[in-house]
N, CA, C and O atoms as CSV, one atom per row, in Angstrom:
chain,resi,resn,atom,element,x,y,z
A,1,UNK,N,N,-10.994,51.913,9.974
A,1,UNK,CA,C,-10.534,51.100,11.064
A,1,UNK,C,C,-11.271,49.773,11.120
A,1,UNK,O,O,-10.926,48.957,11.975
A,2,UNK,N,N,-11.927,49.585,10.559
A,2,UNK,CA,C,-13.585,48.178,10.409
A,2,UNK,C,C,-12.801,47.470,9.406
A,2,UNK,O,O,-12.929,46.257,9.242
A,3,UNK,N,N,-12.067,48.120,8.791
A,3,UNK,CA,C,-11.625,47.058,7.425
A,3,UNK,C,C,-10.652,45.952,8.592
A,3,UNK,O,O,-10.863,44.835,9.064
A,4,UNK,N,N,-9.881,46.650,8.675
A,4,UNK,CA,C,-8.197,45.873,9.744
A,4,UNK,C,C,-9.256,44.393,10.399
A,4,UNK,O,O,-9.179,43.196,10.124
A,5,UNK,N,N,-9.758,44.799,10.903
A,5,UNK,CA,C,-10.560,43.775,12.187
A,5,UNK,C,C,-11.337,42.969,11.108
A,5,UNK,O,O,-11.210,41.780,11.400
A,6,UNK,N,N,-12.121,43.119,9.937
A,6,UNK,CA,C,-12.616,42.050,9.328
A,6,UNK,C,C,-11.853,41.456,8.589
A,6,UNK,O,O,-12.371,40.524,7.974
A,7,UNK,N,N,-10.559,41.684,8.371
A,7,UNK,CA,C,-9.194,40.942,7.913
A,7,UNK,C,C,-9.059,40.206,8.610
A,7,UNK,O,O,-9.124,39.073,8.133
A,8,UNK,N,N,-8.734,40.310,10.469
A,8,UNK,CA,C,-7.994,39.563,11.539
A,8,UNK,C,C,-9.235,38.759,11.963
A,8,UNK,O,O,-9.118,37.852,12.787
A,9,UNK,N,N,-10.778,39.169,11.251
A,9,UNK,CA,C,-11.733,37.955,11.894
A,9,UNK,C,C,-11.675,36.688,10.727
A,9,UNK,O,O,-11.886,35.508,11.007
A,10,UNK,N,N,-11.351,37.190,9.404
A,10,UNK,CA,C,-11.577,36.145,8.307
A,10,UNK,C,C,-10.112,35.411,8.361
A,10,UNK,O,O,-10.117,34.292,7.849
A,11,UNK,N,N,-8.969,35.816,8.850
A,11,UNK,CA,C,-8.020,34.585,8.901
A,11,UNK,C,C,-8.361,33.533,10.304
A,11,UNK,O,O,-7.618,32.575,10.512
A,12,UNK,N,N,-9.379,33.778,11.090
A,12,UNK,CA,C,-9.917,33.440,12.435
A,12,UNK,C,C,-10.328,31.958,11.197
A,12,UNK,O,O,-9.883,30.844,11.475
A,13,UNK,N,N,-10.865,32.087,10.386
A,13,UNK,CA,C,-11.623,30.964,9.800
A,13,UNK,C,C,-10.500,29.851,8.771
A,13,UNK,O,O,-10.804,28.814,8.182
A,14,UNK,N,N,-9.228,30.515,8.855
A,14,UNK,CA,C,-8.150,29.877,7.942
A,14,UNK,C,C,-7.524,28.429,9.329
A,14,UNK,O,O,-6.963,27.353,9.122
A,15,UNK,N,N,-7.960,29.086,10.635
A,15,UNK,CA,C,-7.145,28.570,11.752
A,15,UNK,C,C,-6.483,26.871,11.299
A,15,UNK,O,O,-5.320,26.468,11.282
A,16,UNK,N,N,-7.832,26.140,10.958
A,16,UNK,CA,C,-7.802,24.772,11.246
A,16,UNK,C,C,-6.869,24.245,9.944
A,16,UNK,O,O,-6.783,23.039,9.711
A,17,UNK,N,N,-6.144,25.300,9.075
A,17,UNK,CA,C,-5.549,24.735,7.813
A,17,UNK,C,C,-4.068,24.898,8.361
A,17,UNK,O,O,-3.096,24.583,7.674
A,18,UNK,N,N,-3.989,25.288,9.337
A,18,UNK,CA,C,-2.521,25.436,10.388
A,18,UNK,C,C,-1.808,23.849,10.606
A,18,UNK,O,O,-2.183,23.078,11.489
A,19,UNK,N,N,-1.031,23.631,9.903
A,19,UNK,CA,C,-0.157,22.311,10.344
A,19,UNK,C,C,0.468,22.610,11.855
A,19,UNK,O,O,1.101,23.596,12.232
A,20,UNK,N,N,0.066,21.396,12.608
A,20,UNK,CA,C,1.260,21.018,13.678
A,20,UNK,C,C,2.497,20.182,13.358
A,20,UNK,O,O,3.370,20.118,14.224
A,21,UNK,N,N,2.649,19.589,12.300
A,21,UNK,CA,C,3.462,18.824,12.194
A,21,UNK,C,C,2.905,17.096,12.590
A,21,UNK,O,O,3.721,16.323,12.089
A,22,UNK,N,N,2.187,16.611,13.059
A,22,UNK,CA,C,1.738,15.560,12.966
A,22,UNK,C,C,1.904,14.573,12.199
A,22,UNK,O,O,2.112,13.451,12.661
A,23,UNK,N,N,1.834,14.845,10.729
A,23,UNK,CA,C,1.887,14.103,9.612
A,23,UNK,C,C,3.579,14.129,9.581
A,23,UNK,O,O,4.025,13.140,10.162
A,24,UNK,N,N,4.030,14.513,9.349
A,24,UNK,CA,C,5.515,14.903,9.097
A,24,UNK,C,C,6.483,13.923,10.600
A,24,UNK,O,O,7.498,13.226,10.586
A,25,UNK,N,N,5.532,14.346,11.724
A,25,UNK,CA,C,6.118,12.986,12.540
A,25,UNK,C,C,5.651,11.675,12.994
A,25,UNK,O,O,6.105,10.914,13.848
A,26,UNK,N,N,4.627,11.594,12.213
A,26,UNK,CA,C,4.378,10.240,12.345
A,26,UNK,C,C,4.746,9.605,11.039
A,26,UNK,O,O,4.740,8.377,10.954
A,27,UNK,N,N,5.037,10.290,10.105
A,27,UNK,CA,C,5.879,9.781,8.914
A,27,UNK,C,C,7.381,9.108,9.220
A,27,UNK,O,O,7.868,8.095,8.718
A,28,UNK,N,N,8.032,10.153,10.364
A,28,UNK,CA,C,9.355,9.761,10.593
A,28,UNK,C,C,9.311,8.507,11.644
A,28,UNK,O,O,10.204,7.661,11.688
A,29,UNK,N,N,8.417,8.502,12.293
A,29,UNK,CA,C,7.807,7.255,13.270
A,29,UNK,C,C,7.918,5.757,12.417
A,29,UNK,O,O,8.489,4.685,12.618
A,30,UNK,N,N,7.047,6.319,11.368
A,30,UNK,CA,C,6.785,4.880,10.813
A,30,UNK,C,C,8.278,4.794,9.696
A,30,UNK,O,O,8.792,3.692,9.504
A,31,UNK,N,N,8.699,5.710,9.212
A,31,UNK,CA,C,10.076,5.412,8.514
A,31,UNK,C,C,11.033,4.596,9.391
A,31,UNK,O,O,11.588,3.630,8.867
A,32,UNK,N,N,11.336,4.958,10.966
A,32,UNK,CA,C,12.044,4.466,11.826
A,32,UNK,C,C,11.653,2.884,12.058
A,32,UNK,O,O,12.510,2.003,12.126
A,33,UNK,N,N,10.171,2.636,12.176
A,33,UNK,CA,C,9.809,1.434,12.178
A,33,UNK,C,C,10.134,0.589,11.018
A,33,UNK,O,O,10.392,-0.610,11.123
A,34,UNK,N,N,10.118,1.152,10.060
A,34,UNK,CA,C,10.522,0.572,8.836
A,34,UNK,C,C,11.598,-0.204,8.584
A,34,UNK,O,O,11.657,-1.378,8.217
A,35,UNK,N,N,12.757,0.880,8.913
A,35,UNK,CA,C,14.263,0.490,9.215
A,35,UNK,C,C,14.221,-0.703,10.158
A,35,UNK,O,O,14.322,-1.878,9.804
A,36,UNK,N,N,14.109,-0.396,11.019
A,36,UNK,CA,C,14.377,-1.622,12.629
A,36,UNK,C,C,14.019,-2.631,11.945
A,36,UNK,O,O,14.851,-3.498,11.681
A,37,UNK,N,N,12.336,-2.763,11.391
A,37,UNK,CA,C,11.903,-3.926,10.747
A,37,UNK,C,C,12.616,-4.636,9.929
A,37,UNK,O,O,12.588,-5.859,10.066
A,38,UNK,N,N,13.325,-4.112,9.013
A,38,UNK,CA,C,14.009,-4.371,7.962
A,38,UNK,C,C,15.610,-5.092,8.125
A,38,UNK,O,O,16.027,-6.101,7.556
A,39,UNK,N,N,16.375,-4.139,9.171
A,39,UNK,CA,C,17.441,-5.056,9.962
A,39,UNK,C,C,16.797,-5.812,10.466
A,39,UNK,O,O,17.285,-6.825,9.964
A,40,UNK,N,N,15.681,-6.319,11.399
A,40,UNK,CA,C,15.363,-7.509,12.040
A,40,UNK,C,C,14.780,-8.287,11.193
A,40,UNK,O,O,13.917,-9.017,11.680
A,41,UNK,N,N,15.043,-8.407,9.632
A,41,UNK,CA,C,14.373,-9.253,8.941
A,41,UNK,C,C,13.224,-9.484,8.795
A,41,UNK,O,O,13.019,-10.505,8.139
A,42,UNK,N,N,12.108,-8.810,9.230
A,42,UNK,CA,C,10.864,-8.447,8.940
A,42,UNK,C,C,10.378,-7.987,7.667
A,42,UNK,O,O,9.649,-7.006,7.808
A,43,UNK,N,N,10.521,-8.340,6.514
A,43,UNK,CA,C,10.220,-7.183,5.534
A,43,UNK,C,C,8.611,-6.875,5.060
A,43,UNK,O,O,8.188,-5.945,4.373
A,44,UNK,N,N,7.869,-8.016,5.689
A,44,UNK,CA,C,6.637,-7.499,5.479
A,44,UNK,C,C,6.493,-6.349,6.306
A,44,UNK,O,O,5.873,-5.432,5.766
A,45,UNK,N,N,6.859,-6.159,7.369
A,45,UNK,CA,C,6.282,-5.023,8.307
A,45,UNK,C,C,6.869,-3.879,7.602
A,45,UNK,O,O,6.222,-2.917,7.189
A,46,UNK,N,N,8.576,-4.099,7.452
A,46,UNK,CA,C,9.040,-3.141,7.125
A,46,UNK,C,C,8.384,-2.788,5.447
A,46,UNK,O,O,8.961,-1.829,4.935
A,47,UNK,N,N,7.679,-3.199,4.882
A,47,UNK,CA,C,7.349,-3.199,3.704
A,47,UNK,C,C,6.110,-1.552,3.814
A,47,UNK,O,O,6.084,-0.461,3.244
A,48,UNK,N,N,5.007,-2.452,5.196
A,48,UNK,CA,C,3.721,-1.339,5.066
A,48,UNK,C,C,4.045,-0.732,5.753
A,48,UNK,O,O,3.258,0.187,5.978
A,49,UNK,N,N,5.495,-0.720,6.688
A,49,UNK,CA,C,5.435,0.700,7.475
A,49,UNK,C,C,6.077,2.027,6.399
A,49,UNK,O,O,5.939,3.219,6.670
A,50,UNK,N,N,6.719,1.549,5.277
A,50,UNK,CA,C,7.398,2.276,4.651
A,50,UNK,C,C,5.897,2.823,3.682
A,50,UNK,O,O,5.856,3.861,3.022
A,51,UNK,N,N,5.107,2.125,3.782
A,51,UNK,CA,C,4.243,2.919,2.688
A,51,UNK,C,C,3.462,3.819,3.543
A,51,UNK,O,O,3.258,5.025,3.407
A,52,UNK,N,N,3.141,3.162,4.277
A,52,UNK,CA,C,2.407,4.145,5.396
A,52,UNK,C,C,3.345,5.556,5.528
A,52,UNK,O,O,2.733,6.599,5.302
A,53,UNK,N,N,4.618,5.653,5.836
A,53,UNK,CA,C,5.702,6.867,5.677
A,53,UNK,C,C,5.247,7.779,4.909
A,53,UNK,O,O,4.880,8.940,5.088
A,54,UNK,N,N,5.360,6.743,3.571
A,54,UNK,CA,C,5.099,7.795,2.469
A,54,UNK,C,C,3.972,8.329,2.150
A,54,UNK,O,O,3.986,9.323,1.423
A,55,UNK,N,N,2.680,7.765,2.642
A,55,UNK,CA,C,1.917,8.085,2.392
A,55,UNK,C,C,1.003,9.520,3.319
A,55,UNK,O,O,0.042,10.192,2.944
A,56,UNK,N,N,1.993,9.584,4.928
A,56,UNK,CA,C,1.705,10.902,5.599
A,56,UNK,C,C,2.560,11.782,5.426
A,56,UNK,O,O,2.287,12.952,5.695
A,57,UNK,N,N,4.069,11.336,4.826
A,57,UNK,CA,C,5.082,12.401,4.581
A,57,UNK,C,C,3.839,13.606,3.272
A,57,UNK,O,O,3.469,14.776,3.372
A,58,UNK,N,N,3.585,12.543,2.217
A,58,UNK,CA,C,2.849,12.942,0.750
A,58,UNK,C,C,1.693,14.013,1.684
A,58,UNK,O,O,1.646,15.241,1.612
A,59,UNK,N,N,1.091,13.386,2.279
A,59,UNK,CA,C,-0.328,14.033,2.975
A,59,UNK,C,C,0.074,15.704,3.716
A,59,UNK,O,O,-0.633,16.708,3.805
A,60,UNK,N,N,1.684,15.413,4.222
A,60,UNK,CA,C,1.899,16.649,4.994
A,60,UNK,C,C,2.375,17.931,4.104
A,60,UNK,O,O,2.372,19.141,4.330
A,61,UNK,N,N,2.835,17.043,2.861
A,61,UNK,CA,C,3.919,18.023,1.686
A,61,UNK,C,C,2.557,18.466,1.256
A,61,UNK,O,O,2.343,19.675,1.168
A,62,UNK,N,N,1.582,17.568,0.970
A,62,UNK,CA,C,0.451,18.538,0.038
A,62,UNK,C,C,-0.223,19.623,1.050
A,62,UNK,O,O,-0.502,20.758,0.665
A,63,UNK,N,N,-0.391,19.302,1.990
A,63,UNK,CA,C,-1.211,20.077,3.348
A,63,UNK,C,C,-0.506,21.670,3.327
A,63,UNK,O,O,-0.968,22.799,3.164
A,64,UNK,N,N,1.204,20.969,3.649
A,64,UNK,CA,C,2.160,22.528,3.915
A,64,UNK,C,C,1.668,23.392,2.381
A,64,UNK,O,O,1.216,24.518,2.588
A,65,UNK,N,N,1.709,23.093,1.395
A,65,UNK,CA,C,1.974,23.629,0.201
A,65,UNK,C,C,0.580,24.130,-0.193
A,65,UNK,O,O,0.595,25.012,-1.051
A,66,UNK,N,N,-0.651,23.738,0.270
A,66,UNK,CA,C,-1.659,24.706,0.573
A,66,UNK,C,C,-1.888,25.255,1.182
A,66,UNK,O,O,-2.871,25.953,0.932
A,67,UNK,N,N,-1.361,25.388,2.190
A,67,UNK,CA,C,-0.603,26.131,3.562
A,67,UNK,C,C,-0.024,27.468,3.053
A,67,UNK,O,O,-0.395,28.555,3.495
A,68,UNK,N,N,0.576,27.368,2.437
A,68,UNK,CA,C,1.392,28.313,1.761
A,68,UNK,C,C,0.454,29.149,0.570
A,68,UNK,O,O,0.578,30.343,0.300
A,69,UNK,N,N,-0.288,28.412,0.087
A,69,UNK,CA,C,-0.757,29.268,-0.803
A,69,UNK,C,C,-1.721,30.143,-0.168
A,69,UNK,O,O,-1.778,31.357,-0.368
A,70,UNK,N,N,-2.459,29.499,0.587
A,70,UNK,CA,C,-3.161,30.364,0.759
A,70,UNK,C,C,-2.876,31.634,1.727
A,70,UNK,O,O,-3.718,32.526,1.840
């Protein structure tokens, strides 16, 4: 019965590898900014908001997918 409970205390220590989704919506945040920018003729903005996108969409895909493995 000691085994079960030192299973349910050692995923206690996995907690903080738990996605909220954060990355994934502030990706779609800054994609949206991107767009607007881009119809309003902005393309510098719309330029770094689009990298910025990609660069928390990338951050959330690698996060979920160690997420998963482990």
């Amino acid at each position: 019965m000691t085994a079960p409970m030192t299973t349910l205390a050692s995923l206690g220590d996995l907690l903080p590898l738990l996605l909220s989704g954060d990355f994934l919506y502030y990706g779609l945040v800054f994609f949206v900014v991107a767009l607007v920018a881009g119809v309003a003729g902005m393309r510098g903005v719309a330029g770094i908001s689009m990298e910025i996108a990609k660069i928390l969409v990338g951050i959330f895909l690698i996060l979920a997918i160690i997420s998963l493995l482990l």
